[in-house]
VMD Tcl script that draws the C-alpha trace (Angstrom):
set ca {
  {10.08 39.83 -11.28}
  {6.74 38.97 -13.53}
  {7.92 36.12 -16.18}
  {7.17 37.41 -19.40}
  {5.27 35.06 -21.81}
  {6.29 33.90 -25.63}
  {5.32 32.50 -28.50}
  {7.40 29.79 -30.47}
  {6.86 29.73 -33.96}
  {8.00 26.53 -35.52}
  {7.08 24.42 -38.90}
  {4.82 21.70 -39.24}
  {5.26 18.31 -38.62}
  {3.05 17.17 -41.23}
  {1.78 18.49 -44.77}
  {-1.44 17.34 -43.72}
  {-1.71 19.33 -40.44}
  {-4.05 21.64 -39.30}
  {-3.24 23.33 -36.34}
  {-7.06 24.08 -35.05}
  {-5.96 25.85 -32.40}
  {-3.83 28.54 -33.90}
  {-6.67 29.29 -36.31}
  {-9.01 29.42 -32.90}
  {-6.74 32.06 -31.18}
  {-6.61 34.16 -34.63}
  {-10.33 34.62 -34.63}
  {-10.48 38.22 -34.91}
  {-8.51 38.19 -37.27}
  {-10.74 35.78 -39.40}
  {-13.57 38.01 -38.65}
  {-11.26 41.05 -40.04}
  {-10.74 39.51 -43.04}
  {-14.47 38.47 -43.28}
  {-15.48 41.81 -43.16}
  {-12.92 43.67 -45.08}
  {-13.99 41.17 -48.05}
  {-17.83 42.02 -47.75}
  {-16.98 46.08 -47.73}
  {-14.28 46.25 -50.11}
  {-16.17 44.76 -52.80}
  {-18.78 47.14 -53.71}
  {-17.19 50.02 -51.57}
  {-17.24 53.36 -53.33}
  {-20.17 51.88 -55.70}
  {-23.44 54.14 -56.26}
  {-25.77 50.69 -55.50}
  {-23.47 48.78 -53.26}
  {-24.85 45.37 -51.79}
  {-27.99 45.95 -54.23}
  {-25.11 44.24 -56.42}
  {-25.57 41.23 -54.85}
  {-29.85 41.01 -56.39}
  {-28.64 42.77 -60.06}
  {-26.00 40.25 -60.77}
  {-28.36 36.95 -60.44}
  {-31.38 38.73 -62.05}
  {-29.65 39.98 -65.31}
  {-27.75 36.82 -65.54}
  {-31.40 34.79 -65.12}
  {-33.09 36.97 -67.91}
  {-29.56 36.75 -70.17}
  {-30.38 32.88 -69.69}
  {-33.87 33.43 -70.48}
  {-33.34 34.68 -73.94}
  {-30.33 32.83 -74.97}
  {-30.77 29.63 -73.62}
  {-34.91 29.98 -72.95}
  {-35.82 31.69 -76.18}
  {-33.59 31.16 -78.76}
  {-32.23 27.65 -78.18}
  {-35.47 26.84 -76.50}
  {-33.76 24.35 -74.12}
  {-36.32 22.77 -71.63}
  {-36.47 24.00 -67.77}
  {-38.37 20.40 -66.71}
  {-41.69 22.38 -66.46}
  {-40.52 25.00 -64.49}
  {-40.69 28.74 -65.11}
  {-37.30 29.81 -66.27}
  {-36.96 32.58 -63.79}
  {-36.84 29.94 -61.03}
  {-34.95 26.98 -62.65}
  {-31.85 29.32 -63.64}
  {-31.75 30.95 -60.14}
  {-31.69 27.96 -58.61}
  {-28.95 26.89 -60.12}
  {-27.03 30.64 -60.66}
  {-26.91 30.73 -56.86}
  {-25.19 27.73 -56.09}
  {-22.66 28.02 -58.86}
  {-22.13 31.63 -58.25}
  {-21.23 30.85 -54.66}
  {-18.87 28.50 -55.94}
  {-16.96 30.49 -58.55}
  {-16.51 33.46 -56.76}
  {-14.93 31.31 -53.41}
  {-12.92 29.54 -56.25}
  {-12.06 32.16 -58.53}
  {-10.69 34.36 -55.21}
  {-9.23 31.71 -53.23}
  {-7.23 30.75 -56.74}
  {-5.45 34.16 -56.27}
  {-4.53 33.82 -52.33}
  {-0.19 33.96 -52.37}
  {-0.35 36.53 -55.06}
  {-3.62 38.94 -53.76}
  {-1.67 38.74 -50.27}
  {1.57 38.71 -50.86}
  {2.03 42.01 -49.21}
  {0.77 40.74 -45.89}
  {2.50 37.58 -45.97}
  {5.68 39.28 -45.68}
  {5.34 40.99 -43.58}
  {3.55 39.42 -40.53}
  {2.98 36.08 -39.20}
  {-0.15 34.24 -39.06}
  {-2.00 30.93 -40.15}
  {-2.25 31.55 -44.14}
  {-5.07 29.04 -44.20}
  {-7.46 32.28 -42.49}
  {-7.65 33.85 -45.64}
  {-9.00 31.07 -47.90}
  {-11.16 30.29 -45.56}
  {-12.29 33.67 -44.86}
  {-13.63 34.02 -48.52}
  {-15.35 31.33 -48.46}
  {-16.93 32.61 -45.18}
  {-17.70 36.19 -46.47}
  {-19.10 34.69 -49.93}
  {-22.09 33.10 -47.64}
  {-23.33 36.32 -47.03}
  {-23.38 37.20 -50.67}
  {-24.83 33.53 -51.51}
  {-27.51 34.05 -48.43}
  {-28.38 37.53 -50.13}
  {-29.08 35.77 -53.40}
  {-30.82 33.14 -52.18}
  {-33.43 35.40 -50.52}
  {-34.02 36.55 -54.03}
  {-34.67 33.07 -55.39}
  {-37.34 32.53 -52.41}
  {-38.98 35.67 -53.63}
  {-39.23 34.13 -57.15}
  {-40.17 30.97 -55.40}
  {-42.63 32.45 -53.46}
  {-44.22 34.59 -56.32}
  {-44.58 31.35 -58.63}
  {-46.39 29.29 -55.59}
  {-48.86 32.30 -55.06}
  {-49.38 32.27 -59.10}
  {-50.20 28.51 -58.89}
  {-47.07 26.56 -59.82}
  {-47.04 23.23 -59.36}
  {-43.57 22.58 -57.63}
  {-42.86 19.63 -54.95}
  {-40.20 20.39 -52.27}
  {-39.80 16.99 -50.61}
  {-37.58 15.88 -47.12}
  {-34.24 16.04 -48.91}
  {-34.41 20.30 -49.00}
  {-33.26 19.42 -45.40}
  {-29.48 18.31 -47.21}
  {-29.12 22.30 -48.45}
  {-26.88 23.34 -45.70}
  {-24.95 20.16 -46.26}
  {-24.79 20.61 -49.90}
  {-23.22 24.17 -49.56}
  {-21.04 22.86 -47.33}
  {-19.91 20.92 -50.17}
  {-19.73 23.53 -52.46}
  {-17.53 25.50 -50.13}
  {-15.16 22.76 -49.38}
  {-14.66 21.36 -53.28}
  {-14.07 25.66 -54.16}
  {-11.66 25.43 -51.20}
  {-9.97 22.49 -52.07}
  {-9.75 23.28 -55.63}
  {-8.64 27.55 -54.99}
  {-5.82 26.59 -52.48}
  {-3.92 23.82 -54.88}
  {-4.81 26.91 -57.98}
  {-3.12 29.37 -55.48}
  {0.15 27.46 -54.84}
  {0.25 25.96 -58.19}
  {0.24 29.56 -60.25}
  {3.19 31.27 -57.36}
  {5.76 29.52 -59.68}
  {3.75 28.89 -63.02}
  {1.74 32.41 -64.10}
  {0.24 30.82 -67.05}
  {-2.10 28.85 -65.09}
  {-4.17 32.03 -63.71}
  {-5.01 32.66 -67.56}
  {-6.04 28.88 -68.41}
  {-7.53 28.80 -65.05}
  {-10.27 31.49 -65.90}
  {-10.73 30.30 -68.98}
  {-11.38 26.51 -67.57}
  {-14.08 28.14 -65.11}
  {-15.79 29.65 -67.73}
  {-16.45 26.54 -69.39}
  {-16.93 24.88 -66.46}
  {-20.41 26.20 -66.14}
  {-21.26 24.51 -69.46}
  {-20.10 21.13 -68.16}
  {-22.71 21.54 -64.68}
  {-26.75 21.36 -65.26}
  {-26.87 25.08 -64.68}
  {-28.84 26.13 -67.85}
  {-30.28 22.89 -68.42}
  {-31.26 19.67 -66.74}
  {-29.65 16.72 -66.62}
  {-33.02 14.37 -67.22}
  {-33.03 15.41 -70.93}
  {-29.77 13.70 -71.37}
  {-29.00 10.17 -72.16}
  {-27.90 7.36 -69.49}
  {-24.65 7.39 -71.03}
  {-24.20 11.35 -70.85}
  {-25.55 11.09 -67.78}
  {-23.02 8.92 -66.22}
  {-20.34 11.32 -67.87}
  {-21.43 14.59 -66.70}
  {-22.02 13.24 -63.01}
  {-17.96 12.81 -62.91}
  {-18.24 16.31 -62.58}
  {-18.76 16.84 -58.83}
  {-20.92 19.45 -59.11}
  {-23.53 18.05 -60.97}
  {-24.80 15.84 -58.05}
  {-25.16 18.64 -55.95}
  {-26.55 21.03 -58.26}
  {-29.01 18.24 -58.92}
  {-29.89 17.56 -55.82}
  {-30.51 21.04 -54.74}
  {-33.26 21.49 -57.32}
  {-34.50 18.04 -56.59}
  {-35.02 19.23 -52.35}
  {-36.22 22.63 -53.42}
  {-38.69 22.12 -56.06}
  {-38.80 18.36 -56.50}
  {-36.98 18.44 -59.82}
  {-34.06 16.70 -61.40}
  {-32.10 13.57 -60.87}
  {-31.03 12.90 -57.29}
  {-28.42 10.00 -56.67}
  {-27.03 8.40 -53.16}
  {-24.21 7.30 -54.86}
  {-23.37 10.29 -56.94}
  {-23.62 12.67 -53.94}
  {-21.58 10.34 -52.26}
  {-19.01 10.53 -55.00}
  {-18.88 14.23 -54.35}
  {-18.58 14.19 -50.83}
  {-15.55 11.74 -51.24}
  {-14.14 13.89 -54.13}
  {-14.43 16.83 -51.85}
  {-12.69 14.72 -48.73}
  {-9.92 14.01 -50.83}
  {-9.27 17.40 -52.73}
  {-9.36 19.12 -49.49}
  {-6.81 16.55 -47.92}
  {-4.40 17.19 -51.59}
  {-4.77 20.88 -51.48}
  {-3.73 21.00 -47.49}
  {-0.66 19.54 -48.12}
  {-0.37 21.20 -51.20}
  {-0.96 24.86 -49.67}
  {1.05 23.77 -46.47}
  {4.44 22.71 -48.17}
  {4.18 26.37 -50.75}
  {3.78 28.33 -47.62}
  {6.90 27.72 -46.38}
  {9.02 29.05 -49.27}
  {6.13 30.77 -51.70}
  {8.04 34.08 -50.72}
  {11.25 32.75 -52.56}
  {9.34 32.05 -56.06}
  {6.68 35.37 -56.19}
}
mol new
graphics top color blue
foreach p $ca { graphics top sphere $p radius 0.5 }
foreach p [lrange $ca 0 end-1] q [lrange $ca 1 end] { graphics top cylinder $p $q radius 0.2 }
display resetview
């Protein structure tokens, strides 16, 4: 008589534990989420994925006239269409991870009671589907890019564009850290899903998005680079067009403040999963 196989399901031995392989043999399943997050998002929409150029390039000329024009805040000699993409596309690809992985438990509440499987696939599938969006985006800031060059800009990429998949990395893994511990914090307190929004919208103001961070004093300086974004926003411009203020030691700060929020949030997320049912 053929033996028939099983599966035990059993807690976790440790907050902190990642079971690698369990998220290995629910692949597919990653890859379903992946994709049902890319088509769901503009599905039934006259100009579907075109979405993904419109958004950047009416937010760039918005920043053009508001922050360009009227306040007349410096680019550091750049032309304004490419300093504000550069820095829309990175912090677009980190909102949207974070302002969707804030909302995991509740969005998928549905699912989770119904069927088993590793709850850490769906954070991380956002995060994996909002490449695509951030890849789309950035092919529009290498057509500005490119365009300016041809025109005669004088920009200076330099060695360190080779840290750009490293810094999104980064980006993806502080949005992470920071959406799961919003997610298990706001299936007991509500509240925190409106402050939350509100925080990320003046988050922006706090990063060098709309302006850069040379025209700042030391001391501000120092301040605003406690913000773990600012390094890598920084940075980026600094590899791609040899602007801005790059830092060893602030980009390390980030990667460390990413190491740890990431560690904090896993233990967070892993001890809510286990009774997050009880409290939505």
């Amino acid at each position: 008589m053929e033996k028939m196989s099983e599966t035990v399901i059993k807690p976790k031995s440790s907050l902190l534990e990642i079971d690698f392989k369990e998220l290995w043999r629910n692949k597919d399943l990653f890859s379903m989420f992946v994709k049902r997050n890319i088509v769901t998002q503009y599905k039934q929409t006259i100009l579907g994925p075109t979405w993904f150029f419109i958004q950047p390039a009416l937010t760039t000329i918005m920043y053009m006239v508001v922050f360009g024009g009227i306040a007349g805040i410096p680019t550091d000699g750049l032309p304004q269409p490419m300093f504000y993409l550069a820095g829309i596309v990175c912090w677009q690809y980190f909102a949207d991870c974070l302002t969707k992985t804030s909302s995991t438990f509740i969005d998928n509440q549905n699912i989770f009671g119904k069927v088993y499987f590793p709850r850490l696939i769906v954070p991380l599938s956002t995060v994996a589907s909002n490449l695509v969006r951030m890849f789309i985006q950035f092919l529009l800031f290498v057509a500005v890019y490119v365009f300016y060059l041809i025109k005669g800009v004088h920009v200076e990429p330099n060695i360190y564009i080779l840290l750009v998949p490293v810094l999104i990395i980064m980006l993806a893994g502080l949005s992470l850290g920071f959406g799961i511990i919003i997610s298990s914090l706001t299936t007991k307190y509500r509240d925190l899903t409106i402050l939350f929004n509100f925080i990320v919208q003046l988050w922006m103001y706090a990063t060098p998005i709309i302006y850069p961070l040379s025209t700042m004093s030391p001391d501000r300086q120092w301040i605003m680079a406690l913000n773990p974004l600012t390094s890598i926003i920084e940075a980026f411009k600094y590899g791609t067009m040899g602007v801005g203020t790059f830092n060893w030691a602030q980009l390390a700060y980030s990667f460390g403040f990413m190491v740890v929020l990431l560690a904090g949030g896993i233990v967070i997320f892993n001890k809510v999963q286990r009774t997050f049912m009880d409290t939505i």
